[in-house]
N, C-alpha and C positions, 0 to 999 in steps of 0.2 A: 472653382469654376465649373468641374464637374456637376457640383451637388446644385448650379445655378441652373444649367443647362435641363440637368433632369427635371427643375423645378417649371421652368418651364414645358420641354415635354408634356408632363403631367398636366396642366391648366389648359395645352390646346388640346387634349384631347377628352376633357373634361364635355360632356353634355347636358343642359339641364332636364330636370324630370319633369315629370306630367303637369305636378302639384306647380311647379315652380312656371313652367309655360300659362297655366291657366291663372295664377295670381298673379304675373305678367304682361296680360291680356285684357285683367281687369284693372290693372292700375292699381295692384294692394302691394307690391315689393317694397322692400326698401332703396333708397335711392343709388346707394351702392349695389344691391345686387342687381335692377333695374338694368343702371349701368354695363355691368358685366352681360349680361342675358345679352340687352342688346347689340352689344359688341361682336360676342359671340354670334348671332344670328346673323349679321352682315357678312360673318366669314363662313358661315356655315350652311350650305345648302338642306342637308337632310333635318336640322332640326327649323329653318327656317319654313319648310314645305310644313311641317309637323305643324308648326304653330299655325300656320292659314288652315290647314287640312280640321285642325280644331276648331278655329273659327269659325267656318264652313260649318262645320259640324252643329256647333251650337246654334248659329242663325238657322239652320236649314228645320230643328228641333223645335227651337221656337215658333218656323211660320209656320210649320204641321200643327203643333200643337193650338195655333191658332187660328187656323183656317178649318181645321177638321177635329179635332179633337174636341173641345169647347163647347160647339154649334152642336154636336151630338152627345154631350152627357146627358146623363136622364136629370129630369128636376130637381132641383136638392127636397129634401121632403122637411114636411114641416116641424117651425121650433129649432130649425138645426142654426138659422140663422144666427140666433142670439150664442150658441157655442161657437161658430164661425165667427164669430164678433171678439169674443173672449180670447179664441185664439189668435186669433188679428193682433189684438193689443197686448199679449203675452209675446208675441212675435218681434212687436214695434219696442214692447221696452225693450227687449235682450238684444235687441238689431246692432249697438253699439260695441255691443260684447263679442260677436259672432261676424266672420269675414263673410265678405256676402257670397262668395263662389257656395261653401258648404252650405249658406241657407239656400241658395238655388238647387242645390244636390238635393236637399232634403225637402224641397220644391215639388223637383221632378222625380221622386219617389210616392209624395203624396199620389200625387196625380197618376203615377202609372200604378198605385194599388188600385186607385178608383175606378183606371180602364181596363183592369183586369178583371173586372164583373161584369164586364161589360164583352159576351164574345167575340163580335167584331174588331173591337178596339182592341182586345188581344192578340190578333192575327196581325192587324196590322203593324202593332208592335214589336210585332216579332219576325214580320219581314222586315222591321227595319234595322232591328238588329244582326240581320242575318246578313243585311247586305253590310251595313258598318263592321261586321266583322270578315266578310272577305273582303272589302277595300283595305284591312288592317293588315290583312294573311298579305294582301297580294303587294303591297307596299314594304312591308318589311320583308318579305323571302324574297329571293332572287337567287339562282344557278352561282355557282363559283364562277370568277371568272379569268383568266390565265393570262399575266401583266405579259409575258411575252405574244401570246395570239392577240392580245390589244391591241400592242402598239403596232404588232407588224400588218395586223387589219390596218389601221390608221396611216402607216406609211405610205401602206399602196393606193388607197382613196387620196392622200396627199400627190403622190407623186402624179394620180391619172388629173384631178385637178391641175398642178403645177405645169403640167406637158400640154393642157389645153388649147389649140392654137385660135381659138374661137374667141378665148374672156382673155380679161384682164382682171387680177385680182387686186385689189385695195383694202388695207387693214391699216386700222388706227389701235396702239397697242400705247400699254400704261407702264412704265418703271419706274419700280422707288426700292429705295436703299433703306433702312430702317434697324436700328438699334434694337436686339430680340432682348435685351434685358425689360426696357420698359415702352418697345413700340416707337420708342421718336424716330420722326421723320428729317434724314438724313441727306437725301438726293431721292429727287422727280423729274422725268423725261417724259416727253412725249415723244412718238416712234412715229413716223408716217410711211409704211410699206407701200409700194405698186412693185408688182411683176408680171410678166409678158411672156404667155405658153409658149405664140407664137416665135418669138425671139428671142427666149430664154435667158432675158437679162432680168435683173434686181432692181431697184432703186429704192434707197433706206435715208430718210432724211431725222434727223434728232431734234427738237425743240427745247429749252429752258421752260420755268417756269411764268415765262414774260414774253414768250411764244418766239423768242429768239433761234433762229437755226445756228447750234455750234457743234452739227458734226454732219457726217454722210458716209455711204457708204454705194458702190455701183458696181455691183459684180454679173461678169460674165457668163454665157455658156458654158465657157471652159472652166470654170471652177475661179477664175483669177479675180480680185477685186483690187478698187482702190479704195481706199479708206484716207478720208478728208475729215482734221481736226483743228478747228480753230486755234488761230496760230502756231501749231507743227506742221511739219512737213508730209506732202501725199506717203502714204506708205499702200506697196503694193505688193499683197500676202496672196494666198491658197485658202477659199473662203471654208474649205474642209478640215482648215486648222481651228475651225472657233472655238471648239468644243475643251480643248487644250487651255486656248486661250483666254476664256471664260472662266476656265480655276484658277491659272494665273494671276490673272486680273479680271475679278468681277465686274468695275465697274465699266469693263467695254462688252455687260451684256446685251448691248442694244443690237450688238451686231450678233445677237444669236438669231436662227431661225424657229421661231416659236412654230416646233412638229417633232412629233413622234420620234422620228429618226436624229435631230438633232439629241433629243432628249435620251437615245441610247450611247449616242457619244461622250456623252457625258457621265451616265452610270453604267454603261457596259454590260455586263449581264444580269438581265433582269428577271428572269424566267421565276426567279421563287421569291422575289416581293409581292409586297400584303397590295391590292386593290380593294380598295372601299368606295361604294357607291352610295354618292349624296347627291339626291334629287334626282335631276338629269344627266347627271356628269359622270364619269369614272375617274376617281383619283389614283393614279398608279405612286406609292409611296418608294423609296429608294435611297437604303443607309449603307455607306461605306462597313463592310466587316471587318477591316482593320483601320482604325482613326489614329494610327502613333504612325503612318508615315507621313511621307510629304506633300502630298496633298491634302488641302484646307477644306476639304466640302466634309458637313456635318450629316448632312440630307439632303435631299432635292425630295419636288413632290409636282405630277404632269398631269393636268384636268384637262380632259377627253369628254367632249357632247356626245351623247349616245344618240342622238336621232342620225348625224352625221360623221361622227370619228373625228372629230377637227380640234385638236389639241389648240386649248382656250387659255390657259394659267400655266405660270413654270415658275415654283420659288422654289428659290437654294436658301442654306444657311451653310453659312462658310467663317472659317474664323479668320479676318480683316487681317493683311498684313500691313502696319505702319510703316515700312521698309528702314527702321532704324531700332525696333525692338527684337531681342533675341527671344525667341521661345514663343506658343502659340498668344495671336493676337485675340480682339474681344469678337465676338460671334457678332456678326450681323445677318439680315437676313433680305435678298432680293428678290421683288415677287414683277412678273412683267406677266400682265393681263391684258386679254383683247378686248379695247372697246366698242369697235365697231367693223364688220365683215362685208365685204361688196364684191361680186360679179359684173361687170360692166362688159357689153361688145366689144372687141377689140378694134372696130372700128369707131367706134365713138369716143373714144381715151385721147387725147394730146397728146401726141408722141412725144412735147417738152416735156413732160411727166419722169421720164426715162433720161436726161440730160444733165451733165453736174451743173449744178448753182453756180452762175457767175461769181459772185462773190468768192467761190474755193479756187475757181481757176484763175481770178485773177491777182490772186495770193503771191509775193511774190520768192522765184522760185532762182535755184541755183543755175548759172548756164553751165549746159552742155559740155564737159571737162573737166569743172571746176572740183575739187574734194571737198568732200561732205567727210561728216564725224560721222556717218555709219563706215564708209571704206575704210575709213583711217582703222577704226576699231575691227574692223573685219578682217582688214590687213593683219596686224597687230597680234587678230587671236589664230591664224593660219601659222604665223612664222612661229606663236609661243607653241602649239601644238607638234612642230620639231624640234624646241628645243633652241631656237634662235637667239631668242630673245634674253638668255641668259651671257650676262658677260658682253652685251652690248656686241653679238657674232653679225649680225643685222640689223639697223638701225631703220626708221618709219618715221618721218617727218615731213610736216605740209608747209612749203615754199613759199615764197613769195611770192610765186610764181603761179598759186593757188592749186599746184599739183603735189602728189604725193610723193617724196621721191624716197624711194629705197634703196638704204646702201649698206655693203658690206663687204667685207675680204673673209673669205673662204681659205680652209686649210687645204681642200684637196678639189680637183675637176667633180667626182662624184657629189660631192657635198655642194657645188655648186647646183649641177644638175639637180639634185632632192631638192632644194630648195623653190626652185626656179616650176618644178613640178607642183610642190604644195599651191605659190603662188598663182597657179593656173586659172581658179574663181575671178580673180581680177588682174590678171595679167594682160588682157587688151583693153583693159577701162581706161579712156583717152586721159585721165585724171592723173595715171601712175608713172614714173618714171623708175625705169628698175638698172641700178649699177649695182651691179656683183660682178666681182671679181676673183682669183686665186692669189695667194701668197706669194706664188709664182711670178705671177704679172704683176704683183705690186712691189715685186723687189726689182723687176723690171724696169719700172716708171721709173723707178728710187735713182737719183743719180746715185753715185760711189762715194759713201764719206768714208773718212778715216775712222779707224776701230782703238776708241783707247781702251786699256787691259789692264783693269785695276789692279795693282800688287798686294797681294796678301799677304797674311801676317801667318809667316811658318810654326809658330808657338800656338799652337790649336791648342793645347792642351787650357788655357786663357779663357776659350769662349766657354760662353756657356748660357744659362736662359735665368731670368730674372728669379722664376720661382723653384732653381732648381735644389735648393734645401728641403725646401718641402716636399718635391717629389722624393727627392733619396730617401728619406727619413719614413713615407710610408713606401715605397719598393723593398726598404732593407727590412721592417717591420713584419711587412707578408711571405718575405723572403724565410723557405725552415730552416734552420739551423745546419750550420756546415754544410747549407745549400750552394752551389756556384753560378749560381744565375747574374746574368750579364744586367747587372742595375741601369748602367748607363744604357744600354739599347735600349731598357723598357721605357727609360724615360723621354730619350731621343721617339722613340716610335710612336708614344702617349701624344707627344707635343704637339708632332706631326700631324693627326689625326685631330686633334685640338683645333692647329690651327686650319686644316682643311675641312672642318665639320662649321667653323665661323665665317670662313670665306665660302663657303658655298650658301648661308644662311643671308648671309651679306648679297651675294648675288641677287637671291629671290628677293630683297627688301628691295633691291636697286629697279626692278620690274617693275614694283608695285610702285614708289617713287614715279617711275616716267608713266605708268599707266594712268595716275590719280592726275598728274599734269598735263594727259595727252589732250583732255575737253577739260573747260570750265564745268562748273558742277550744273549751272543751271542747264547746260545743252547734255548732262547724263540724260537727263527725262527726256526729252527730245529724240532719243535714239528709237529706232524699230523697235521690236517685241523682240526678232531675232539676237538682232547687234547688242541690245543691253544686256539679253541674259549673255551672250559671250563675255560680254565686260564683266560681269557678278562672276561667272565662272574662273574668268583667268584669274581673278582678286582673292576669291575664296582658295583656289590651288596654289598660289605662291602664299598666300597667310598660311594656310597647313603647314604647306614648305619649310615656311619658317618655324612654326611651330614645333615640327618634327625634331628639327636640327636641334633648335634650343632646348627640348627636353633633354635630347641625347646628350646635349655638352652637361645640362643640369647635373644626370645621372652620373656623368663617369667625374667631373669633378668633386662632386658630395662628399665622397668619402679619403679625397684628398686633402680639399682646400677649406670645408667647413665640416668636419663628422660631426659634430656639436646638432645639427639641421637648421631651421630656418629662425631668426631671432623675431621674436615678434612684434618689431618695429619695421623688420622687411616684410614678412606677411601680412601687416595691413597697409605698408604703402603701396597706394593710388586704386584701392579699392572701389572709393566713392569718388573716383574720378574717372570713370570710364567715359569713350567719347560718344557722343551723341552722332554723330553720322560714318558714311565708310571715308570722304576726303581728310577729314580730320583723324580716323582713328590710322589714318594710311601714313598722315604726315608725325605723328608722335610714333608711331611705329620703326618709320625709317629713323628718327633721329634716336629712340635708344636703342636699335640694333647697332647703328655705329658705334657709340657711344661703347657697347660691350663688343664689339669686336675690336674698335682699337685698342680697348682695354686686356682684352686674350690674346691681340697679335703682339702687344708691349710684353708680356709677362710671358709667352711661350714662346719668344721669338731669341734665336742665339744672337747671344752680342757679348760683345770683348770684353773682358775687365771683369770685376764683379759686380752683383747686380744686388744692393744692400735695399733696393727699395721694392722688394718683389712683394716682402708681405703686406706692404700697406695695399695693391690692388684686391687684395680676399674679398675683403667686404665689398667695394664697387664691384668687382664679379659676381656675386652671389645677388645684389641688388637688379642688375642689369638683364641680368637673366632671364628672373622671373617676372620681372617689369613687361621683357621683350617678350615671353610667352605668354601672358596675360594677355597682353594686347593683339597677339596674331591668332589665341584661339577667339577672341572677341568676334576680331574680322572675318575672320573662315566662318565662321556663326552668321556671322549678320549678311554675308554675300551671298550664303549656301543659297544653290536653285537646283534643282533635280534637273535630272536628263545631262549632267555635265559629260564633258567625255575625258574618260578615267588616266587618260594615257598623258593628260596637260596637267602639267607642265613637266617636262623632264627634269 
């Protein structure tokens, strides 16, 4: 993918040469490279000016040489005819042979030897080469100029603009989505901006290709927007979070603000990026210097009009996340171009202009109370970050009642109190109902039943644990010789640790289980920006979890239960059966972590009598295991989002 990427690189910043613009021009390329040229030129400002600036050139050469040069050669003198005749038709057979640009070259050589004897005609030749060479100098030089003083020039011209209380500005803007391997056209938006100096509101309407409105966006003074998506629900962000938001999720760049200052949010310090100037424009380029973290942008590049400062283009290339491939996705690339720019009186504007579209407000919406799947999940990811959620200490569930109600029994008043504090975010949201309680009060409520006391069996020496052969036989093995090391404790202690390192693994599965069934999958995509990466984060921290655990048990029973290592009928099962989404890889997850914890609480757990069938669990443990670690480093993989907070899950 690298050597793709480069490969690309390399071809946009290819330019063609003189030879190739002026066979171009004349219509002698081949159709493939024709092709290319032209392609090129459409994207390319500086050699697009180049190639008129030649044109120019030429026409302007020819009406000199035919309005003034011609009318004043001197006679031709005689007999010369008849070799002017000869060369003529030495000229016409070869013509076939010979591209016509070099016989024009060697045209306008003839001719200017000829007015070279002629002294007027030499002066003025050479004024004209004197000025064609400083429209060359003064075209191609130009001052350095410093991507940082650009764009902070450009902000402030934006912002004295934007602050205007006099205009109203209107911009019609272009997005497409676009596959960088071979240019195909993936998604096209139309953008229709208005904004109001005086009232310092937004208004961003979206079009389809069929000039359908399927989105909007109407942000305030205060920074707040609402953001209106054909069929999801309003979401209401901090419109200073775009820039964030925008690497996240590229395809919600319609809500970027095409300027300068936007365009530092995004690449951050810019002060020693390359600007190149094409035509009229300044393009400030901008590459991530480290591309192995977690953010997907490859480049970004901000075209800036020099007569004005008014940041005109903004394309990224960022590599696509599928949300169900592990590892970097395929590079696309999104370019949003201003088609059209307007100042209008702010008294002449339609203040409907500034109004959401009936069609988003009449959308229909949850009442006042009811729980939505963002609280539920917001809840959810507050209680996991103490540690709640583990062992079912606080349960989250939405009513019939269409409220959320939260319940739990608490070990201690303090731990009530923490809780009751995290919950604070939506603790008066008319939605929640919150019963927590103490162990205290719940032994309270508890009427008094009778307490039976099971009798045990005084012959301990009887119990014992399924695989306890095989532990003695490697304790006594590592044991040194006329060592007195207490066998039985290491094995009692081993067990222990066993079985509390699979019921803690067991727990974090049980999380993941009620989280995958808290929403149906199709209302995941549904959630906010916010509330979905919580939900990826608690998903990706309990799969770690688990995976942590599992390795640990892998490691310390290896050298007990299989020294032999893995057979390689276990290491390729379920290789080529990894799951295709997180709900799915969540629901085989939980079923064979059970699966290996019932299996290690059966063979590590004491029980009476002898236990003649401990060796047959080896193999279903050693399968189970790595089955269950395979599939939680999957999911921790395929949830990971940055920005998680390190401290979730307990």
């Amino acid at each position: 993918m690298e050597s793709r990427f480069n490969c690309f690189r390399k071809d946009r910043d290819w330019h063609p040469g003189e030879g190739d613009l002026l066979l171009h021009l004349d219509g002698e390329q081949t159709s493939r490279k024709a092709a290319r040229i032209r392609m090129h030129l459409e994207a390319c400002w500086a050699c697009r000016v180049k190639a008129e600036k030649t044109g120019q050139t030429i026409s302007s050469f020819m009406d000199y040489r035919n309005r003034i040069l011609l009318p004043n050669l001197p006679s031709p003198a005689k007999h010369t005819g008849r070799f002017e005749s000869k060369l003529h038709a030495l000229v016409m057979q070869t013509q076939a042979n010979l591209p016509s640009w070099p016989a024009r070259l060697a045209e306008i050589r003839g001719f200017s030897e000829r007015i070279f004897h002629a002294p007027l005609m030499a002066v003025g030749v050479a004024v004209v080469l004197v000025l064609s060479l400083a429209a060359g100098v003064s075209y191609l030089w130009s001052p350095t100029v410093n991507a940082q003083q650009l764009l902070d020039r450009s902000s402030a011209i934006e912002e004295a603009h934007d602050n205007n209380p006099n205009v109203v500005q209107h911009r019609s803007l272009r997005l497409e989505k676009r596959r960088y391997s071979d240019k195909q056209l993936l998604l096209r938006r139309r953008i229709d901006v208005w904004h109001s100096g005086a009232r310092g509101v937004t208004a961003r309407r979206v079009y389809d290709d069929s000039g359908k409105l399927v989105a909007g966006e109407w942000s305030e003074s205060n920074g707040s927007s609402a953001v209106y998506k054909r069929g999801a629900k309003t979401e209401i962000s901090t419109h200073g979070e775009i820039a964030h938001k925008v690497l996240d999720s590229p395809d919600d760049l319609w809500e970027y603000d095409l300027s300068a200052k936007s365009f530092e949010g995004i690449a951050g310090e810019v002060a020693q990026e390359r600007v190149d100037k094409q035509g009229n424009n300044y393009v400030v380029h901008y590459e991530p210097k480290d591309k192995s973290g977690d953010s997907r942008l490859l480049s970004a590049a901000l075209t800036v009009r020099k007569d004005d400062f008014r940041a005109v283009a903004l394309e990224l290339t960022v590599q696509e996340d599928t949300g169900v491939t592990v590892g970097p996705g395929t590079p696309v690339v999104y370019s949003i171009v201003e088609a059209s720019f307007a100042q209008q009186p702010a008294l002449e504007v339609n203040p409907q202009v500034f109004l959401a579209d009936a069609e988003f407000l009449a959308s229909p919406s949850l009442q006042q109370g009811d729980v939505t799947a963002d609280l539920q999940i917001e809840t959810t990811y507050l209680l996991d970050r103490a540690g709640a959620t583990l062992g079912q200490e606080v349960t989250v569930t939405a009513g019939a009642d269409h409220k959320l109600h939260i319940d739990g029994v608490l070990a201690t008043e303090s731990r009530r109190a923490q809780i009751v504090k995290i919950l604070a975010p939506v603790r008066h949201n008319p939605a929640t109902v919150i019963n927590l309680i103490t162990v205290a009060e719940a032994m309270q409520r508890k009427r008094a039943e009778p307490v039976v006391v099971a009798k045990t069996d005084t012959q301990t020496e009887r119990a014992s644990i399924p695989l306890y052969d095989q532990l003695n036989r490697y304790f006594k093995a590592q044991a040194a010789p006329g060592s007195s090391d207490d066998v039985p404790a290491k094995i009692q202690q081993l067990s222990e640790q066993i079985l509390e390192d699979s019921s803690e693994a067991m727990r974090h599965a049980w999380v993941l289980k009620r989280l995958a069934s808290t929403l149906p999958p199709k209302e995941i995509g549904s959630l906010s920006q916010t509330t979905h990466k919580e939900y990826l984060c608690m998903a990706a921290a309990h799969a770690q979890a688990v995976s942590k655990l599992t390795g640990k048990l892998r490691l310390e029973l290896a050298p007990i239960l299989f020294p032999n290592g893995v057979s390689p009928e276990t290491a390729g099962e379920g290789s080529s059966s990894d799951p295709t989404d997180l709900t799915l890889a969540v629901q085989q997850l939980f079923e064979t972590a059970s699966r290996n914890d019932a299996a290690i609480q059966s063979s590590f757990s004491v029980t009476t009598g002898q236990a003649a069938e401990g060796a047959v669990k080896v193999q279903e443990i050693q399968n189970l295991l790595l089955q269950t670690e395979r599939l939680s480093k999957w999911l921790s993989q395929a949830a990971s989002v940055s920005d998680c907070d390190q401290d979730s899950p307990r």
